[in-house]
Each structure stands twice: as C-alpha cells, then as structure tokens.
C-alpha positions as CSV (number, residue, x, y, z in Angstrom):
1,X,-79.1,-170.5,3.3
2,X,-79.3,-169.1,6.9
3,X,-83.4,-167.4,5.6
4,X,-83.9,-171.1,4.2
5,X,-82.6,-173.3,7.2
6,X,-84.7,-170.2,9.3
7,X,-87.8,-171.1,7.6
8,X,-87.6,-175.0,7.3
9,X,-87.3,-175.1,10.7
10,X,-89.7,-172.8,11.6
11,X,-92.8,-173.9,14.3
12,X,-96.2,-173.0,12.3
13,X,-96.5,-170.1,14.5
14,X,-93.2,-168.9,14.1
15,X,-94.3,-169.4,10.1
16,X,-96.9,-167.5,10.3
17,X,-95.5,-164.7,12.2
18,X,-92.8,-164.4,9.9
19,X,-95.3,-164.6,6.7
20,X,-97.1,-161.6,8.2
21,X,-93.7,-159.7,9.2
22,X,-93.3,-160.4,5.2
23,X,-96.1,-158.7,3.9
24,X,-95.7,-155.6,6.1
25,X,-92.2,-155.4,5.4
26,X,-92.8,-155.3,1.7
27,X,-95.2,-152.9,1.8
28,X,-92.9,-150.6,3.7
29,X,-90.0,-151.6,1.0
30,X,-92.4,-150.7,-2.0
31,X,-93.4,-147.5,-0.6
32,X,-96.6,-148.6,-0.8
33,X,-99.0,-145.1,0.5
34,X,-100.7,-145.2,3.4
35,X,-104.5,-145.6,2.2
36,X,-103.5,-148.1,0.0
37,X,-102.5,-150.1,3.2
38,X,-105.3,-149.3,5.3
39,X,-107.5,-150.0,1.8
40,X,-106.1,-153.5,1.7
41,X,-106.5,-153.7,6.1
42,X,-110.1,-153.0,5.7
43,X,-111.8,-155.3,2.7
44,X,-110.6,-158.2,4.9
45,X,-113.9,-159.9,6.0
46,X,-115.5,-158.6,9.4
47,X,-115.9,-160.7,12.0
48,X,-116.9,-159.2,14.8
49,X,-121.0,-158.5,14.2
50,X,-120.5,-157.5,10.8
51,X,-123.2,-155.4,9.2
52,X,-124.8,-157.5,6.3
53,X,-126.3,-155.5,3.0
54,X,-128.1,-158.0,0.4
55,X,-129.2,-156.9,-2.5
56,X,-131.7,-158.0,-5.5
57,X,-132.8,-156.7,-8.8
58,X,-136.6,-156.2,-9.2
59,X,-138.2,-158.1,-12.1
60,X,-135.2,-159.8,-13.0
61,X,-136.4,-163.0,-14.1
62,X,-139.0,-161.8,-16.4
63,X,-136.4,-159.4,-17.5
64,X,-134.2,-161.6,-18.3
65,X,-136.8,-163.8,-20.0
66,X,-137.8,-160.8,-22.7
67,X,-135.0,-159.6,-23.0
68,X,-132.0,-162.1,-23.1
69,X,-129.0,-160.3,-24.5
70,X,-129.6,-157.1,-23.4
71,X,-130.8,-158.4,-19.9
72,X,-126.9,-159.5,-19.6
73,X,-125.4,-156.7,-20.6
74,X,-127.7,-154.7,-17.9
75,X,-126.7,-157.1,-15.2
76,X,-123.0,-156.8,-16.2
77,X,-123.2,-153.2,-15.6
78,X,-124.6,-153.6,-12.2
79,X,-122.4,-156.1,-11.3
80,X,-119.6,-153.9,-12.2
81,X,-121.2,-150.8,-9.8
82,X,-121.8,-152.8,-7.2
83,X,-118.4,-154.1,-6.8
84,X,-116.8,-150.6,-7.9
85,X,-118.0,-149.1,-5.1
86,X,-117.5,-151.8,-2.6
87,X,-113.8,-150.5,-2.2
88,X,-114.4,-147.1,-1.2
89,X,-116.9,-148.6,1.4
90,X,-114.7,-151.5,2.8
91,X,-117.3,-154.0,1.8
92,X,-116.9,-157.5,1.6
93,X,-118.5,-159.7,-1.0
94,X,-119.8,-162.8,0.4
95,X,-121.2,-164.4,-2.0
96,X,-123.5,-164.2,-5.4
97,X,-126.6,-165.9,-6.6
98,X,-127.9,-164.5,-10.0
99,X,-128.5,-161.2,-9.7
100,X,-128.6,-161.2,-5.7
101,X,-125.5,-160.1,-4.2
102,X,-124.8,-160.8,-0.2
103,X,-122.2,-158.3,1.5
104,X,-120.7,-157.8,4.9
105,X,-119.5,-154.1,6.6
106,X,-117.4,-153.7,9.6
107,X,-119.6,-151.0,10.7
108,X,-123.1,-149.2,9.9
109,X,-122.0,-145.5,8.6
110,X,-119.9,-147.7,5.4
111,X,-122.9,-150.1,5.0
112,X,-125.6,-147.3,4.5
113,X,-123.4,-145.2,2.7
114,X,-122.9,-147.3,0.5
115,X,-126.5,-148.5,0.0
116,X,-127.3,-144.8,-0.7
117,X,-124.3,-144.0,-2.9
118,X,-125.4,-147.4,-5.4
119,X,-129.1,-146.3,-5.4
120,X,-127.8,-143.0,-6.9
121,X,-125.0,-144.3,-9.6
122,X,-127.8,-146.4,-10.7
123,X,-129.6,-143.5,-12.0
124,X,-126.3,-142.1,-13.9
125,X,-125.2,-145.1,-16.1
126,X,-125.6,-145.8,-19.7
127,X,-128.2,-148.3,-19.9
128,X,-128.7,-150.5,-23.4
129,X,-131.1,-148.8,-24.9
130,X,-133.3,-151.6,-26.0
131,X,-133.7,-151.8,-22.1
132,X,-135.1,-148.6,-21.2
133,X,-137.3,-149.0,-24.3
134,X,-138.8,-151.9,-23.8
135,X,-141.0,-150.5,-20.6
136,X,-141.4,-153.2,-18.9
137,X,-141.9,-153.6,-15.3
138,X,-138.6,-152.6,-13.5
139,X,-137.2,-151.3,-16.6
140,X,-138.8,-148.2,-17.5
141,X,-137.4,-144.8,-17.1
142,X,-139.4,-142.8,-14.6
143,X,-139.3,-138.8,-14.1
144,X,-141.1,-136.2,-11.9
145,X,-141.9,-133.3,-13.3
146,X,-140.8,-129.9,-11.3
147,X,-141.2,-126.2,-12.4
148,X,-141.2,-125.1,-15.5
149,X,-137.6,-124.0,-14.6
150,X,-136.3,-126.9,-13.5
151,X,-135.7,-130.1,-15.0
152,X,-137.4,-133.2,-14.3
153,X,-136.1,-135.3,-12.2
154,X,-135.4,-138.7,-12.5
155,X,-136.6,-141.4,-10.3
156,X,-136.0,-144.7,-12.0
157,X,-133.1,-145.3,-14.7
158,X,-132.1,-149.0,-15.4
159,X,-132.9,-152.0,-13.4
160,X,-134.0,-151.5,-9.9
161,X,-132.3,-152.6,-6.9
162,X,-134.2,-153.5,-3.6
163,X,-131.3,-153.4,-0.6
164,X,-131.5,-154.6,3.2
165,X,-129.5,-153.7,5.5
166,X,-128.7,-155.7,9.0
167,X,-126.0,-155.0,11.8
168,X,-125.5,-158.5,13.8
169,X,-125.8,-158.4,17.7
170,X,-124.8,-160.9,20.3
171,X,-128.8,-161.1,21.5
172,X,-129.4,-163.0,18.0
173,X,-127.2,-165.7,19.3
174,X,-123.9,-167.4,17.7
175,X,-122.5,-165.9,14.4
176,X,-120.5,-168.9,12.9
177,X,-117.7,-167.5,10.4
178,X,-116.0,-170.3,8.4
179,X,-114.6,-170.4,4.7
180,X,-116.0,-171.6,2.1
181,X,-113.8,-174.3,1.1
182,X,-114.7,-173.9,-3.4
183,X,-114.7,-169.9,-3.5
184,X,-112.7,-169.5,-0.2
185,X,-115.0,-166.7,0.8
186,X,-116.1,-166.0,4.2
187,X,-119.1,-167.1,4.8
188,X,-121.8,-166.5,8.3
189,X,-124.1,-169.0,9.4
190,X,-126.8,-168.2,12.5
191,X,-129.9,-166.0,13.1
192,X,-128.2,-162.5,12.3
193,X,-127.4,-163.6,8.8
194,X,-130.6,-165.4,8.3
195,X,-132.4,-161.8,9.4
196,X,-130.2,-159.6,6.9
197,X,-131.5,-162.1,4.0
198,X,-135.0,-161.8,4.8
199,X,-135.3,-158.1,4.7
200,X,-133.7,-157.5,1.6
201,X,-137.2,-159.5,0.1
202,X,-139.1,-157.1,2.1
203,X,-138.7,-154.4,-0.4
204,X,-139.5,-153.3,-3.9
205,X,-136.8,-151.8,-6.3
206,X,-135.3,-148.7,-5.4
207,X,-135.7,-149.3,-1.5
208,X,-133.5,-149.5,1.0
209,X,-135.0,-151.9,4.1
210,X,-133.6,-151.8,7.1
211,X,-133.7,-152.7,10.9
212,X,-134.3,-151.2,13.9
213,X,-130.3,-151.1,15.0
214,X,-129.9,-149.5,11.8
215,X,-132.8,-147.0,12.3
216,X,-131.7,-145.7,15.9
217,X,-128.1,-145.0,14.1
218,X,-129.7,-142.8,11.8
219,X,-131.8,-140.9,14.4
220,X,-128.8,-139.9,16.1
221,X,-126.3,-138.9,13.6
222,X,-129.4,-137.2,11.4
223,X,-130.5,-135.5,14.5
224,X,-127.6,-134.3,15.9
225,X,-126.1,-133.0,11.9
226,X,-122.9,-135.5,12.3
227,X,-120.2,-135.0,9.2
228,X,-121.8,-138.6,8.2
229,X,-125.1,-137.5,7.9
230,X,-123.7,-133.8,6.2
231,X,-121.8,-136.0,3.5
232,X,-125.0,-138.4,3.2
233,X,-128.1,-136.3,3.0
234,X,-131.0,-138.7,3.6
235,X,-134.3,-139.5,5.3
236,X,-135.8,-142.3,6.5
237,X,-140.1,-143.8,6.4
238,X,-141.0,-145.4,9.5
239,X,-143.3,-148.5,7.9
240,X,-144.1,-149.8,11.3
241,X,-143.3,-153.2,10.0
242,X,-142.8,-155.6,12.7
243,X,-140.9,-159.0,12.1
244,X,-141.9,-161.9,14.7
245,X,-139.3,-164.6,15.4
C-alpha cells in the first residue's frame, strides 16, 4: 500500500526517477553480469554527433527481379548479419528501406569496425546456391588466384554490400533527434545525416566510403599501430573525391 500510495502520488519526475532506480535495481537483484549491463547501456541511440553507417546491396533490384525466391532468402541472410553484429559494435538501427539499412554509432573505432567485420562475414556464409549460380551482376563468386601453394582467395561471395560511413560535427549545423512516433525509433534530421546517406551511393559493392573525419582517424591510429588498428588490419585508397555543398 505504502509502494502504491508512493507512486500515485508521485511528481512525473519523481516517476521517472524511481522507474530508472527500478531497472537498476533489478538488474543488481538478478545478478545480471556486468557486460550484459553495459551491452544494454550502449545500443541506446547516440545522441551526441553520432557516427552514421548506411548500407546498400549492389544490384538488388535486378536481383531480385531474376531471382525472386532465392533473392529473399539471400536478403534474409544479410539481414540477419547485419543485425548480428550490430551488438558486439553498439550500433543502433535506425531505420530500413528494402535492402538499405541506416545505423547510428557513438563513436568511429565501433562504426568502422564494424563496417570491416560485415564486409568479411559476408564472404563466409552459406549462400543459396541457385544465387551464386546464376552469375549475374553482384552475384557471382569471384577469386584471385595466388601460388600454386596457396589457395585462391576469395574476393566476392554472395550479394555485395556498398557502406558509408559519416561522424556528425557541430560545423554541419543542428542535428534534430526525435522519435519516430509508428516504429518508435530514433530518428536524425539536418545536414550530417543527409551527408552519411549520400556517401553510402557513392560506392560500388564491397566498398566502404567514407569522409574526411573518418579518414584522419584512421591515419592516426594506423600510423601510430594503436590496439584498434592491431585488432582491425586495414588500409585505406585516397580517391580524391571532393563533395561541394
């Protein structure tokens, strides 16, 4: 009675405060482990310039036009590996359009790992195999050919995936956050968002575009052998593209 009196009479801030007490509290009463807290903490939605990655796959209305069927089960496997490994990375899903996915990271190192890290799985799953047979454009399997001693190694596997990543800055003006009121997803509207869609169409499949913040991050933690850049082996192609707002 004295908890239910407690809460009826409540102030909405005084609510709130003890909804949030609530949750803590229960995960400290389930013994609930640590990274499973801070796991939980960190896919809440950024806010503060969030780092945007949208993605695309190559081809995929002709694909999907061939192929039908198969084209969906294809898709559903990407879907799945995109979202799998948005929890190890702290991404946040924004939103979905077909085949495009748009995503939000509190910081750079998780939004190009993860970038990286989906380029690769892509090569390791089990595609239908009427998919990689049919050898159409942004379907067919594609190797290089080493030594005679080596195997060859594979380049393309599956649908292909063009990425662009964007890190929001206050020079690029307002970010709006609000929530979506149907999917009650976060959603961004100004220039910074606008930016991170546009180079995502920049690229073919199997790229990764991305902007200059982006590109003087890597400089420094490739150049100066950082634990990131040890646990993410990678190099970058200056295309001296220039984008004119």
């Amino acid at each position: 009675v004295i908890v239910s009196n407690l809460l009826y009479f409540a102030s909405p801030i005084a609510l709130a405060f003890l909804l949030v007490a609530n949750q803590q509290c229960m995960m400290s009463w389930c013994m609930v482990p640590e990274d499973v807290i801070q796991q939980f903490q960190a896919n809440e939605p950024p806010t503060d310039f969030p780092v945007f990655v949208n993605t695309d796959i190559e081809s995929s209305s002709a694909l999907w036009g061939a192929l039908g069927s198969v084209m969906h089960d294809a898709q559903d496997i990407h879907d799945n590996l995109l979202r799998t490994l948005l929890v190890p990375h702290h991404g946040y899903e924004i939103t979905t359009a077909g085949d495009s996915f748009q995503l939000a990271f509190h910081n750079i190192a998780d939004a190009v790992a993860y970038c990286l890290e989906v380029q690769q799985k892509l090569l390791q799953q089990e595609w239908p195999q009427a998919f990689v047979d049919c050898h159409m454009p942004g379907s067919a399997t594609i190797t290089t050919h080493q030594s005679l001693l080596k195997r060859p190694k594979m380049v393309f596997h599956g649908v292909r995936v063009r990425m662009g990543i964007h890190a929001s800055n206050p020079a690029e003006g307002d970010l709006v956050n609000q929530v979506h009121p149907v999917t009650g997803r976060m959603m961004y509207v100004g220039l910074s968002e606008l930016i991170g869609r546009e180079v995502s169409d920049i690229g073919c499949g199997g790229q990764i575009i991305v902007t200059a913040p982006i590109v003087r991050w890597l400089r420094i933690n490739l150049a100066q052998r950082t634990e990131w850049a040890k646990a993410h082996p990678c190099f970058y192609l200056d295309m001296g593209l220039q984008i004119m707002t």
